[in-house]
C-alpha positions in Angstrom: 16.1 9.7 -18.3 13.7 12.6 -19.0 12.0 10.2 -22.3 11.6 7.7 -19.3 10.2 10.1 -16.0 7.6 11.5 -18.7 6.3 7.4 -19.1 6.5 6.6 -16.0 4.5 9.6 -14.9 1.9 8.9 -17.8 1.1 5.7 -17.0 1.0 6.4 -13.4 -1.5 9.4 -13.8 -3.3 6.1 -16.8 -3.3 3.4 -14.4 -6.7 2.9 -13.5 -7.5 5.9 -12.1 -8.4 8.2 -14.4 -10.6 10.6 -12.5 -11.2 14.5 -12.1 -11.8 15.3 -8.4 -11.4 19.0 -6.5 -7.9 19.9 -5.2 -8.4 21.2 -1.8 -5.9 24.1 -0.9 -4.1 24.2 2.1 -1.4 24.7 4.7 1.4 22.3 4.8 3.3 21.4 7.6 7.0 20.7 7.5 6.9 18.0 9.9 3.6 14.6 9.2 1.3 14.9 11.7 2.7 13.2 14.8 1.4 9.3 15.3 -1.2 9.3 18.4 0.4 5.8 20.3 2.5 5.9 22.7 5.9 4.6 21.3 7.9 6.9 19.5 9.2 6.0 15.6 12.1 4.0 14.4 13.2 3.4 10.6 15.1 1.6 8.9 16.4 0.1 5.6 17.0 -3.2 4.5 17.7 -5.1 0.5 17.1 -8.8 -0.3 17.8 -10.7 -3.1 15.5 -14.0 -4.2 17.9 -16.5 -5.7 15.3 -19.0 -6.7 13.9 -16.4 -9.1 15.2 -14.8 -12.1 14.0 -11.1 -12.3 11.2 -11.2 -15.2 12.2 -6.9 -16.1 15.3 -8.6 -17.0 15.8 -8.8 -21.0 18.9 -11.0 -20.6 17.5 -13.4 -17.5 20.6 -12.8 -15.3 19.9 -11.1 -12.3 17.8 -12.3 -9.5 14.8 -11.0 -8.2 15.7 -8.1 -5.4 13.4 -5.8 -3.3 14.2 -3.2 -0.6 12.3 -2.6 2.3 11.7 -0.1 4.7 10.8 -0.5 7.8 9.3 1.3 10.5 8.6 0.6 14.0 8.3 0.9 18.1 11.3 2.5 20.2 11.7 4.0 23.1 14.1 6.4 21.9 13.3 10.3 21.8 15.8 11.1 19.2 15.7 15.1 18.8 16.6 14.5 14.7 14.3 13.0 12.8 15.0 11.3 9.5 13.5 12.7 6.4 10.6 11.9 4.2 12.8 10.8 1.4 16.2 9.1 1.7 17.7 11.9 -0.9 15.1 14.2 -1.5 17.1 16.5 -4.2 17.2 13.6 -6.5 13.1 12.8 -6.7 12.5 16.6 -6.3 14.8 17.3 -9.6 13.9 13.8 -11.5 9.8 13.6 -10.9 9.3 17.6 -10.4 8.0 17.0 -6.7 7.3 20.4 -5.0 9.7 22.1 -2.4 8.1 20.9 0.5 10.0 17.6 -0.4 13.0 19.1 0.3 12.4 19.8 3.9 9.6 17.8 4.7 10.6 15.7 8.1 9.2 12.5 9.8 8.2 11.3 13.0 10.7 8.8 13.1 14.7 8.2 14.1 16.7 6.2 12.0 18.5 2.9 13.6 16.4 3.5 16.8 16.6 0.4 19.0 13.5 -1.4 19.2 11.4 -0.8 22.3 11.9 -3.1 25.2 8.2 -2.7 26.2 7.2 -5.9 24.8 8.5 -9.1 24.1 7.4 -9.4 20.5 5.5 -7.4 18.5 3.2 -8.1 15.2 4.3 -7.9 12.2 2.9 -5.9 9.0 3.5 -6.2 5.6 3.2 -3.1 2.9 2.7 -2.9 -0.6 2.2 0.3 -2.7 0.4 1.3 -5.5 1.6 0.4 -9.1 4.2 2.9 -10.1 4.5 4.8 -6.8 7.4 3.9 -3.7 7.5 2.5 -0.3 7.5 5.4 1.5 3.9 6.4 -0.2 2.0 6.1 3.3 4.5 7.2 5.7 1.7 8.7 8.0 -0.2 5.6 8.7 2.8 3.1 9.0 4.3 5.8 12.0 0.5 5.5 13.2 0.9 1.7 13.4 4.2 1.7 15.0 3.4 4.2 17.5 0.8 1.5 18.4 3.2 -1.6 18.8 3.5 -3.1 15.3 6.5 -3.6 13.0 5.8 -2.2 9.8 7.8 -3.2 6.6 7.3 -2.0 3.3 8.6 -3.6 -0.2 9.2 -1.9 -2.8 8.4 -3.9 -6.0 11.1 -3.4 -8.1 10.9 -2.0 -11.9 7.3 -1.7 -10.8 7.8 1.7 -8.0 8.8 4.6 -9.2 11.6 4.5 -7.5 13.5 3.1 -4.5 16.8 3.9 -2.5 19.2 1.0 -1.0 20.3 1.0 2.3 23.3 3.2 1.7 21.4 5.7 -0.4 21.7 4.4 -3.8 19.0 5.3 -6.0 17.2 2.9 -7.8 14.4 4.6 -10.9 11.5 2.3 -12.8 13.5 1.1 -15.6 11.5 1.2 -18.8 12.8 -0.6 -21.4 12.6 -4.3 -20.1 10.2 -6.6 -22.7 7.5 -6.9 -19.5 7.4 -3.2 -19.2 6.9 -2.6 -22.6 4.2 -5.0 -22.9 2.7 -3.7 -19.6 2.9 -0.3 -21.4 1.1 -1.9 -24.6 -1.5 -2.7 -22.8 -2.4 0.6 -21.3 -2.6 2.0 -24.1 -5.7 0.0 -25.0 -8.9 2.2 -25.0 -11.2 -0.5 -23.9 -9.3 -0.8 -20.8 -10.3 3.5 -20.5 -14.0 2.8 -21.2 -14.1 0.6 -18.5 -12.8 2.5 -15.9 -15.3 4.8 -16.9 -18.1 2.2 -17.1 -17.2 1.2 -13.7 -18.4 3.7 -11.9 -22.1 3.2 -9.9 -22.9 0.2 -11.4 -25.2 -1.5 -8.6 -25.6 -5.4 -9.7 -23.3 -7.7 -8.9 -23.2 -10.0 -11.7 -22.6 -6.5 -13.4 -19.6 -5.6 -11.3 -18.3 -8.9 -11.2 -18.4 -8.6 -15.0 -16.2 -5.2 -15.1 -13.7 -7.1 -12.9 -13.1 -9.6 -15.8 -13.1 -7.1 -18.3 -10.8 -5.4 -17.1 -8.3 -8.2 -15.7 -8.6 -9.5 -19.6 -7.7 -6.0 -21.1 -4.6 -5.6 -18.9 -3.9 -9.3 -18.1 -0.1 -8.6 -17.8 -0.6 -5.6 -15.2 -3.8 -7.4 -13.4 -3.3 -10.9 -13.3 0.4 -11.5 -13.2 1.9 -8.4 -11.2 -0.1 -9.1 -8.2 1.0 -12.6 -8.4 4.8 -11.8 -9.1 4.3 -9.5 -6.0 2.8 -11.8 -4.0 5.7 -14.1 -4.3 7.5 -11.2 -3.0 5.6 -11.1 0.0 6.3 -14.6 1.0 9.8 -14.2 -0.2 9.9 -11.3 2.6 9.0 -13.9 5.3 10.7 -16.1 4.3 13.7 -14.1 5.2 12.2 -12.9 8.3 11.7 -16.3 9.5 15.7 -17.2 8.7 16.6 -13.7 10.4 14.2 -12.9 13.4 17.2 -14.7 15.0 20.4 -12.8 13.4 19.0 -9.6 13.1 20.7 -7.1 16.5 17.6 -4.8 15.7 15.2 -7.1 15.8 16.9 -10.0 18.0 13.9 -13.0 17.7 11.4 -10.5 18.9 8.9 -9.9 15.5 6.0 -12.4 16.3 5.6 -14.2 13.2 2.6 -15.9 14.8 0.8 -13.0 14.0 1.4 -11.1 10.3 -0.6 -9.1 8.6 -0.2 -8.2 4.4 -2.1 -4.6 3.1 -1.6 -2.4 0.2 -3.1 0.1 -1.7 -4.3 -0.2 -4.9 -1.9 -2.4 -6.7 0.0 -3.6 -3.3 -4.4 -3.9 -2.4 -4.4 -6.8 -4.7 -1.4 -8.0 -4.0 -2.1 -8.6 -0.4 -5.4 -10.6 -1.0 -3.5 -12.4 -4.0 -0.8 -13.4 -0.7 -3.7 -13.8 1.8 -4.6 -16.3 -0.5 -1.7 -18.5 -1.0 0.3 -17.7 2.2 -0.9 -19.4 5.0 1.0 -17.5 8.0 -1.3 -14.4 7.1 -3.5 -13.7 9.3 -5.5 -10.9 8.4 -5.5 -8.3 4.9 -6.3 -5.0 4.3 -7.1 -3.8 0.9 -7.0 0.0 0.3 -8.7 1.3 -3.2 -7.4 -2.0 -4.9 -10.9 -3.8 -5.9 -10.2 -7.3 -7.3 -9.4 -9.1 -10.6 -10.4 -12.5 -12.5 -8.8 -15.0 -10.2 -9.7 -13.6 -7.3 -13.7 -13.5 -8.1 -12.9 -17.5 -8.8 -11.6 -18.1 -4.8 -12.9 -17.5 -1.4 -10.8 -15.2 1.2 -10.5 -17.5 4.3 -9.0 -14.8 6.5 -10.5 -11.4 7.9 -10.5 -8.7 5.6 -11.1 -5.0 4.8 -12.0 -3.6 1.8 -11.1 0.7 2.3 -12.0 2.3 -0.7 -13.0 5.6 -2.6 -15.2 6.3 -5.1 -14.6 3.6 -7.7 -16.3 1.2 -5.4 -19.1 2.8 -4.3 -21.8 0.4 -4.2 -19.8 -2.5 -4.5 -19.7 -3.6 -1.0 -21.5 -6.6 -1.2 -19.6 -8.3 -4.0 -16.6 -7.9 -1.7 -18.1 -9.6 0.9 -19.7 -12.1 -0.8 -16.1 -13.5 -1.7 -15.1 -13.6 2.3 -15.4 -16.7 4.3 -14.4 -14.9 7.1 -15.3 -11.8 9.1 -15.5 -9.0 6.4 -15.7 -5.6 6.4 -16.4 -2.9 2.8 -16.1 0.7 3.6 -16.3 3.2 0.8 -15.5 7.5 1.8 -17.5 9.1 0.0 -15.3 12.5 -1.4 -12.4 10.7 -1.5 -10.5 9.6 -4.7 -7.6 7.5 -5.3 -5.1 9.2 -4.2 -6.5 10.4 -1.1 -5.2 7.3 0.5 -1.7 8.4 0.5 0.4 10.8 2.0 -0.4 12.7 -1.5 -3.4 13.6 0.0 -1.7 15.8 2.6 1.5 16.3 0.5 0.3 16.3 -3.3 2.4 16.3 -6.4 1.3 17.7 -9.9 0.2 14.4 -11.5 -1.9 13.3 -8.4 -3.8 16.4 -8.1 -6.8 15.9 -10.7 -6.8 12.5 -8.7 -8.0 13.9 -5.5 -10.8 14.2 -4.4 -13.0 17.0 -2.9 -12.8 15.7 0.8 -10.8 17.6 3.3 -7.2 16.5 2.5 -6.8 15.2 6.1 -9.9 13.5 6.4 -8.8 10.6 4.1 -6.1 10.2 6.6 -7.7 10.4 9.5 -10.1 7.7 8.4 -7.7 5.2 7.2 -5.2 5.3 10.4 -8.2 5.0 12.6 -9.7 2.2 10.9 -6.8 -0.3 10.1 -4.8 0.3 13.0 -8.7 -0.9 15.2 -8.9 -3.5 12.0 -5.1 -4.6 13.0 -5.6 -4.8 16.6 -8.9 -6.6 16.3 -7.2 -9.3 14.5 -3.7 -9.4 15.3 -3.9 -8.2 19.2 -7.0 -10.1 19.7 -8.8 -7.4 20.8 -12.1 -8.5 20.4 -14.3 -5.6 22.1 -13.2 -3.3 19.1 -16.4 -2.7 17.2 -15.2 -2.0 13.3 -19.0 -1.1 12.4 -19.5 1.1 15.0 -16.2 2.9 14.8 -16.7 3.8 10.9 -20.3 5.2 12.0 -18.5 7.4 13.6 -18.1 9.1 9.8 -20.8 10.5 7.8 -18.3 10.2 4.9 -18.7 6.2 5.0 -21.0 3.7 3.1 -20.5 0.6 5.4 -20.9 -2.9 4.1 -20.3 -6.1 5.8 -20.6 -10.1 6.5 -20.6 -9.6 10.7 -24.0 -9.5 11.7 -25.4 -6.8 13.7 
C-alpha cells in the first residue's frame, strides 16, 4: 500500500499541473464556511453498478463498471450534528498523510436529512473531480448550491480518485496495478508532455493554443482522450439511473427535475462534463473549472451554455474557448489563482497541493467560484434571466473576462 500511495501521490502532484505558486498561511476553521441560501444541507451516499460495461482497470475483464456518489442537497432539517468532511477520516489521514485538521474537520450538512418540501422539484447537478482526487474535493460549493435549491451528486470515477467510501463506510483506494493504469502511468512519465505544460503558459494566438491542446492530447492520449470519454459514459450512466429511480427512491420520491441537469467538473471531471455536454442531450448547461480542452473537443462545437472558470494555465485563452461555443459562453480566468485553488484544498490544503497554490487569498478562490456558478446555474437552469454573468465577475479585480454574449 505505501509503494502504491507514493504513485498515486506523484502522479497527482505530475498531472498537468506542475506549477510553483505562494502558500498563503492561515487560520483554519474546524467547521466549512457555512452556505449563504436559505435551505440547510443534506448528504448522502449512494453505489451503482453499469452491467452493460466491463470495468477497463480490470486485468481479468470480470467486474462491471461501478461508481459511488455522493450527494448533497436542500432540507429543511436543522440537525444539531453534522456529518464530517470525510466518511472515515483516520483511514485518509494515516494512508495519504492529510493534516490533523482532517480529523475534526466538520460540514454544513446532516446525513439522511429529508429533502425539503419547499419545492416540488428541484434541479439537478452533476459533479466530477479532478484526475486522482475524490468526490468530496469541493464540498464548499456543492453545500453552496444546495443551500440554494439544487440537488448536487458527485461521482467518483473509480480506479481514477484517490479514493472513495461506499455507503456503509467501506473504503475503496486507486488501485495501481491494472494494465490501463500502468499505461496511464507510462505516459506521464513522457517529458514532452512536461515541456508542454510549461510551453503552455501565455501563449496569445489561437492557432498557437489550439496547437498545445493537440500536443498535449497526443502525448497523453490514454489520460486525455479516453478517460474523459470513459467518464462521460459515467455521467449518462448516472441518469440513466436517476431516470429509472426518481420514482423508487423515499429520499428523493419523483421530485429531482430531470428537465433541468446540469454536468461540471474540475480539471479532469472539467473535461469530462463538456465531453458529456456533448453527447448527452438532457444536459442543459456545463461548467468547466481549470479543465481546458483536448483534440476532440477543438474538432466539435458546444451547443449548450457554458463556462470556462480557470486559473493561470489559461490566461489569455479566452477566446479559443469561446470560439468553440454555439451558445451563450462565458471564459473567466483569476488571476493569482492556481490549480488547486479551486478546491476545498485551497482553504484546507495538504502537502502535495501546496506548491500548487497560488498566491491569492486562500478564500478568494472560493468566494469567486460559489458566486459565479451557482448565478451561472440559476441563469440557466432557474431561468433567471436578469442575472448578469459579466457584470457579476466585474465585480473582481482578480478576473480576465472573455465572452460570446454581446455587451
Amino acid at each position: 500500500m505505501n509503494r502504491s500511495i507514493k504513485i498515486v501521490i506523484r502522479i497527482c502532484t505530475v498531472f498537468l499541473f506542475m506549477n510553483i505558486g505562494i502558500t498563503v498561511l492561515f487560520a483554519q476553521s474546524n467547521t466549512l464556511p457555512e452556505p449563504s441560501g436559505n435551505y440547510s444541507v443534506g448528504v448522502e451516499y449512494f453505489c451503482f453498478t453499469d452491467s452493460s460495461w466491463i470495468e477497463l482497470f480490470d486485468n481479468n475483464s470480470e467486474k462491471y463498471r461501478e461508481i459511488t456518489v455522493k450527494v448533497w442537497y436542500p432540507t429543511d432539517l436543522e440537525a444539531s450534528e453534522k456529518a464530517p468532511y470525510f466518511f472515515n477520516p483516520d483511514i485518509i489521514i494515516k494512508y495519504f498523510s492529510y493534516p490533523e485538521i482532517y480529523k475534526v474537520l466538520t460540514t454544513n450538512s446532516t446525513r439522511a436529512a429529508p429533502l425539503s418540501q419547499n419545492e416540488d422539484t428541484y434541479p439537478v447537478l452533476i459533479f466530477n473531480h479532478g484526475w486522482g482526487e475524490h468526490f468530496a474535493q469541493n464540498t464548499i460549493l456543492m453545500e453552496e448550491l444546495a443551500s440554494h435549491g439544487y440537488v448536487v451528486f458527485s461521482i467518483a470515477h473509480h480506479y481514477e480518485c484517490r479514493f472513495s467510501f461506499y455507503p456503509d463506510g467501506r473504503f475503496f483506494p486507486m488501485d495501481i496495478n491494472s494494465k490501463r493504469f500502468q499505461k496511464m502511468w507510462q505516459e506521464q512519465q513522457n517529458p514532452k508532455a512536461m515541456e508542454l505544460l510549461i510551453k503552455m503558459f501565455g501563449l496569445k494566438d489561437i492557432d498557437e493554443q489550439k496547437q498545445i491542446l493537440i500536443d498535449q492530447s497526443n502525448a497523453l492520449p490514454t489520460v486525455l482522450k479516453e478517460s474523459p470519454e470513459y467518464w462521460a459514459e459515467d455521467i449518462s450512466f448516472l441518469l440513466d439511473r436517476l431516470e429509472s429511480r426518481n420514482n423508487e427512491n423515499k429520499l428523493f420520491n419523483n421530485r429531482l427535475d430531470l428537465e433541468k441537469i446540469a454536468v461540471f467538473g474540475m480539471s479532469m471531471g472539467g473535461l469530462s462534463a463538456i465531453e458529456a455536454s456533448m453527447i448527452d442531450k438532457r444536459i442543459k448547461a456545463c461548467v468547466n473549472i481549470d479543465g481546458g480542452l483536448n483534440s476532440l473537443m477543438l474538432e466539435r462545437n458546444i451547443s449548450v451554455p457554458v463556462l470556462f472558470l480557470n486559473g493561470k494555465r489559461y490566461l489569455g485563452y479566452g477566446d479559443l474557448f469561446k470560439s468553440l461555443c454555439t451558445s451563450d459562453s462565458y471564459s473567466l480566468a483569476v488571476r493569482g489563482s492556481d490549480h488547486y485553488n479551486f478546491t476545498d484544498y485551497s482553504v484546507y490544503p495538504v502537502p502535495i497541493v501546496k506548491p500548487l497554490l497560488g498566491p491569492i487569498d486562500p478564500n478568494k478562490t472560493i468566494e469567486i467560484m460559489n458566486a459565479i456558478v451557482l448565478a451561472f446555474f440559476d441563469k440557466y437552469l432557474k431561468d433567471t434571466k436578469d442575472i448578469d454573468l459579466i457584470e457579476q465577475a466585474k465585480k473582481y479585480n482578480e478576473i480576465e473576462i472573455a465572452t460570446n454574449i454581446e455587451k
